[in-house]
N, C-alpha and C positions, 0 to 999 in steps of 0.2 A: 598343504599338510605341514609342511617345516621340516626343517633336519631335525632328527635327534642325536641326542649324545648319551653316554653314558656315564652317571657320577660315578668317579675311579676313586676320588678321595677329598675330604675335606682338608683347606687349606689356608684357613684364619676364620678371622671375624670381624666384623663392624659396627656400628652403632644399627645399621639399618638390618644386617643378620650373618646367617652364617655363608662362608664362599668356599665353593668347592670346584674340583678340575674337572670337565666335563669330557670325556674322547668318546671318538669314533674308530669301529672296526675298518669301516671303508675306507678311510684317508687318516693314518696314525698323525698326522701332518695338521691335519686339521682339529684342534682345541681350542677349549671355550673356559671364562670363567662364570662361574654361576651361581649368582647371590642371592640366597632363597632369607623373604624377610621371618626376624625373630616369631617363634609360632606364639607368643603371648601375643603378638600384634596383628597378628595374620585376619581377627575379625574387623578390625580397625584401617584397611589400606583400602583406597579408591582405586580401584584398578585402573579409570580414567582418567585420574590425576597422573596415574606414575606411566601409563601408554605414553600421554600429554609431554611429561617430561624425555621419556625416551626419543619423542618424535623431534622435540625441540633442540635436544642436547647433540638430534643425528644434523639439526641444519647447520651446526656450528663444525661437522666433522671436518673442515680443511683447514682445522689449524692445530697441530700438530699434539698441541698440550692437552687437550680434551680427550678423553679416553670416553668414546662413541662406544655405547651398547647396541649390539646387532639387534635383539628381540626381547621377548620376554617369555615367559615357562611361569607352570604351577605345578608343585609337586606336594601332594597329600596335605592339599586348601592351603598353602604354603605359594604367594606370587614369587616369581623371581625375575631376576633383571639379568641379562645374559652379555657379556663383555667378552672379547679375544685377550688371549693372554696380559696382563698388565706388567711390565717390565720395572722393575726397583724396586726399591725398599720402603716400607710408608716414613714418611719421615716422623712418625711419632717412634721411630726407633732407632731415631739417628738421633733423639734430642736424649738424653742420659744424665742430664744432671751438671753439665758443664755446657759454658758459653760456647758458640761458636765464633770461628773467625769472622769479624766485623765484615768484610770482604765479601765473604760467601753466602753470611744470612740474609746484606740488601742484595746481591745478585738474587738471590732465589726469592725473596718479596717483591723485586722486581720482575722476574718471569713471571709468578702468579700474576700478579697485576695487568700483564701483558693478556694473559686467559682470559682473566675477568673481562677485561676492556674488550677483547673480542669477540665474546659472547653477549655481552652486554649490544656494538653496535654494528656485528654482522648481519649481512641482509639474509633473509630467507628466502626463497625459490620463490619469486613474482609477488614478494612482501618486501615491504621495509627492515626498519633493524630489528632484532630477534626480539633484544628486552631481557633477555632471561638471565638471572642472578642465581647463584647456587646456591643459597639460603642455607648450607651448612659447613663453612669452611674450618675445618681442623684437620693437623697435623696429619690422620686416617685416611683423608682423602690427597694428599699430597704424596705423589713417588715419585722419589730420585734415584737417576742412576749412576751408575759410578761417572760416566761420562761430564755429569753436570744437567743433563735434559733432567727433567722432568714432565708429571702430565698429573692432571688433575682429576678427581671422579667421584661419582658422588650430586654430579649437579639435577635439583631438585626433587630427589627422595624426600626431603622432608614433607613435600605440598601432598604428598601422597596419603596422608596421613588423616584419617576422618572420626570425627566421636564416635562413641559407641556406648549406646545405653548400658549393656549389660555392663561394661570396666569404665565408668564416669570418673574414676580417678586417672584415668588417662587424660592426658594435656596435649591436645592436639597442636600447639604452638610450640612445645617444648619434647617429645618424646626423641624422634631422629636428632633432631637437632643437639650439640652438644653445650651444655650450663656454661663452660667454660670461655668458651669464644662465643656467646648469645650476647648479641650488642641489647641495650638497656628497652628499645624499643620493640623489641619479640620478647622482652618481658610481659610488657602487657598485651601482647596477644594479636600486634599490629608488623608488619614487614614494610621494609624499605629499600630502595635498590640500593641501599651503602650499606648493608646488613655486611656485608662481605668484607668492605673495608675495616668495620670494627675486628673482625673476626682476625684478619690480616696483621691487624695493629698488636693485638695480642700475640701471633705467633713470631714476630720479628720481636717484641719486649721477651719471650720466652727463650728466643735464638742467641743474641745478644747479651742474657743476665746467666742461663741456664737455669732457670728456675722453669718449673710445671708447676701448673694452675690445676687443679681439680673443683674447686666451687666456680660458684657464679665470680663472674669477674667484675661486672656491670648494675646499677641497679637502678631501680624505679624513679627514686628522689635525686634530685640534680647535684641537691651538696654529696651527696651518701657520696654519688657515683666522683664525683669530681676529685673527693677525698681516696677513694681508691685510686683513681687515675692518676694524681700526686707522688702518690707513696709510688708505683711502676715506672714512671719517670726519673724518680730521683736515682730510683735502684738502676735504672740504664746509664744514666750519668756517671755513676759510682761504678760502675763495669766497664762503660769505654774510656771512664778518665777524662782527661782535657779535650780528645777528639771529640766525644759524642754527644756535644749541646746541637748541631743538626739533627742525629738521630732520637735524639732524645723529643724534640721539637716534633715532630715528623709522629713520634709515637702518641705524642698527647693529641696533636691534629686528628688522628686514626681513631682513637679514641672518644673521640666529643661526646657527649652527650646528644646533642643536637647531631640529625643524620646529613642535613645541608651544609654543616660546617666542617666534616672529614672530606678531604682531598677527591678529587676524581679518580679512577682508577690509572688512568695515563700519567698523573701528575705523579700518583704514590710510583710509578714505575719510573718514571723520568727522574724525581727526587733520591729517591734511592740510588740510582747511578751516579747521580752528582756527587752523594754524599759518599759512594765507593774512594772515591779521588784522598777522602783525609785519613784514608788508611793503609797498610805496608803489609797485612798480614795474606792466609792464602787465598786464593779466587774458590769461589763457588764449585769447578771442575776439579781442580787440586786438593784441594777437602775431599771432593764425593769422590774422590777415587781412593783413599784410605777408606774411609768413613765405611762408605757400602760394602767395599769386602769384606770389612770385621763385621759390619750386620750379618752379609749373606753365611759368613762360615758360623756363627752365633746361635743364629738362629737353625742351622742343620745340626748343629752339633747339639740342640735338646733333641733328640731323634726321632722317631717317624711317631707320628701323632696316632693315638688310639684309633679302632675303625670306629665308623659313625654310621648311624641305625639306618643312614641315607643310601652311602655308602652302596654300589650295585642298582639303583633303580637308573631308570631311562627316562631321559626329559623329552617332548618336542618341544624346539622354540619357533616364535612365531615372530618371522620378522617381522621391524616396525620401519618405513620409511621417514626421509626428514616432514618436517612440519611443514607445508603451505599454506597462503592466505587461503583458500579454498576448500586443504585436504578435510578427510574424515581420518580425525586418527590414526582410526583404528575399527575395524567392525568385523571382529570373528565371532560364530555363534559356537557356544559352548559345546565342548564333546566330552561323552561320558566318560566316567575309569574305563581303563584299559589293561591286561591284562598281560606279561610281558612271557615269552617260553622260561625263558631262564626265572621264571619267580620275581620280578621285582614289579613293582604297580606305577603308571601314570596316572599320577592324582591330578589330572587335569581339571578343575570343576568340581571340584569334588569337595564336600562341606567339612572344615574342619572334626566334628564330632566324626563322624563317618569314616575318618583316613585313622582318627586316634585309635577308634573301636578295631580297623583293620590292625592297623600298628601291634595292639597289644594282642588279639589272636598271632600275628607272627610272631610277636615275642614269647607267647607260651607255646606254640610248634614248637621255637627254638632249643626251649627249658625242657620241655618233653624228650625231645631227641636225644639232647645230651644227657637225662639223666639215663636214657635208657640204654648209651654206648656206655656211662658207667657202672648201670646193674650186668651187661654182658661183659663187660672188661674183668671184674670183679666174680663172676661167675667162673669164666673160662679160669683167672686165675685158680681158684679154689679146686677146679676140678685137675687142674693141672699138677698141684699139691699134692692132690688124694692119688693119682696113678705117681708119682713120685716117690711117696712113703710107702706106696703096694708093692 
């Protein structure tokens, strides 16, 4: 059957959708986060792609950085991916428009690196090495904590992702995935297992300059791309001064156009620590212990986020075990909506149109109600009026 939880309240967002805190009455101890994908997308996701990915991403869970989803959940035809609490800050909100210390940005492209490389040649339960690359690395999927740890997530939501007749202007190469960090070859429509080191390359030139990228950064033609990659180079050169012709080097590598010719993942994490040595400024720990408290208080101090329409319904999730050369998945048969005491619906299975049409019946209950505590609020006053002035 699964545990359920109950969504208490939304609590960001992703490129892949929205996340929310899931608890339990029975064990206040025990919470979940729960990341139900955007409902434009919701007809377009393989639910066997993203079981796939959860199952894979659970063989990697003994290394520390990978933040493993227990299961998965649907809510009103709406999949989701169901994770335990994720501890830090994304570091898309540690990057504000200024450099980081030279110090702390290769420590922390060298951790990722270290993730990558372990996912990439961890063995799976009576298999070989896993293979599996995260095919969307950006800033969103990277948390750091004040201590210096961080941990990575996100890995392969994008493969989850399938045409759909009805929305053909969706880009099943390009939708999760973020234009920014998309290395030149998932432009056209192909992946590589160094898709991640491009991505990587970008977030260490953006650490380093403090510049944010919102377009494409990469492109289809070899000159086009080479000529952007030029111009990021130079601009890291001009940031770290006379130290940073290594890192500078190191960025164009990452970079390549060609996917054979960007660094290994061990190398980029090895290189990076080498290149730590021509610098003076703070470590990676020393930063994230400023850095994250001015996020976490920042970020509380815009104050409690609107309720969301989700907000009160009950999820079950279904665990998903690691991936084996042998396992199945995944193989749960569909169970109907469910009806919850308190009012709120498990959209388990349940067809997009179907949960909308529910949706907006609740949402005219709701308009109903309230208009009708205003025609009594408004009555009682007036009648209160008229024995006043008698």
């Amino acid at each position: 059957m699964g545990r359920r939880y109950d969504i208490a309240k939304r609590i960001g967002n992703t490129g892949f959708g929205d996340v929310f805190l899931g608890t339990t009455e029975i064990d206040p101890a025990d919470v979940v986060h729960v990341e139900l994908v955007h409902r434009q997308y919701a007809r377009t996701i393989d639910l066997e792609a993203l079981r796939e990915a959860v199952a894979r991403t659970n063989a990697a869970s003994d290394h520390p950085g990978v933040v493993v989803p227990v299961g998965l959940t649907s809510v009103q035809g709406r999949a989701g991916i169901v994770t335990r609490p994720i501890e830090g800050i994304a570091l898309g909100s540690l990057m504000v428009g200024k450099p980081w210390p030279a110090r702390a940005a290769l420590e922390l492209v060298a951790s990722v690196a270290d993730v990558l490389d372990h996912t990439w040649d961890c063995a799976r339960l009576g298999a070989g090495p896993l293979r599996w690359a995260h095919g969307d690395m950006n800033p969103n999927h990277i948390r750091l904590q004040a201590s210096g740890a961080l941990m990575v997530t996100g890995f392969g939501y994008d493969t989850a992702l399938r045409p759909d007749d009805e929305q053909p202007d969706l880009d099943s190469t390009a939708v999760f995935a973020s234009l920014a960090y998309m290395a030149p070859e998932r432009l056209q429509g192909g992946f590589s297992q160094r898709v991640d080191l491009y991505s990587l390359g970008i977030i260490l030139y953006e650490l380093v300059t403090g510049a944010r990228l919102a377009a494409a950064t990469s492109a289809i033609d070899r000159d086009e791309h080479n000529k952007r990659v030029d111009g990021f180079v130079a601009a890291a050169q001009v940031a770290l001064r006379s130290d940073g012709e290594g890192v500078a080097q190191l960025i164009r590598e990452m970079l390549s156009h060609d996917p054979m010719a960007r660094p290994q993942r061990f190398d980029v994490a090895s290189r990076a620590r080498e290149l730590k040595a021509s610098f003076v400024d703070a470590e990676l720990a020393e930063f994230a212990e400023g850095a994250v408290s001015s996020a976490s208080v920042a970020i509380k101090a815009v104050g409690k986020r609107r309720d969301h329409m989700l907000v009160g319904l009950v999820v079950r999730v279904v665990e998903i075990g690691p991936a084996t050369e042998d396992s199945t998945l995944w193989a749960t048969p569909a169970r109907p909506r469910e009806r919850i005491a308190s009012g709120g619906i498990v959209g388990l299975d349940v067809p997009p149109e179907q949960a909308e049409a529910e949706r907006r019946r609740w949402m005219i209950a709701v308009a109903f109600a309230c208009l009708s505590v205003v025609v009594f609020v408004s009555a009682a006053c007036g009648l209160l009026a008229s024995v006043s002035r008698g």
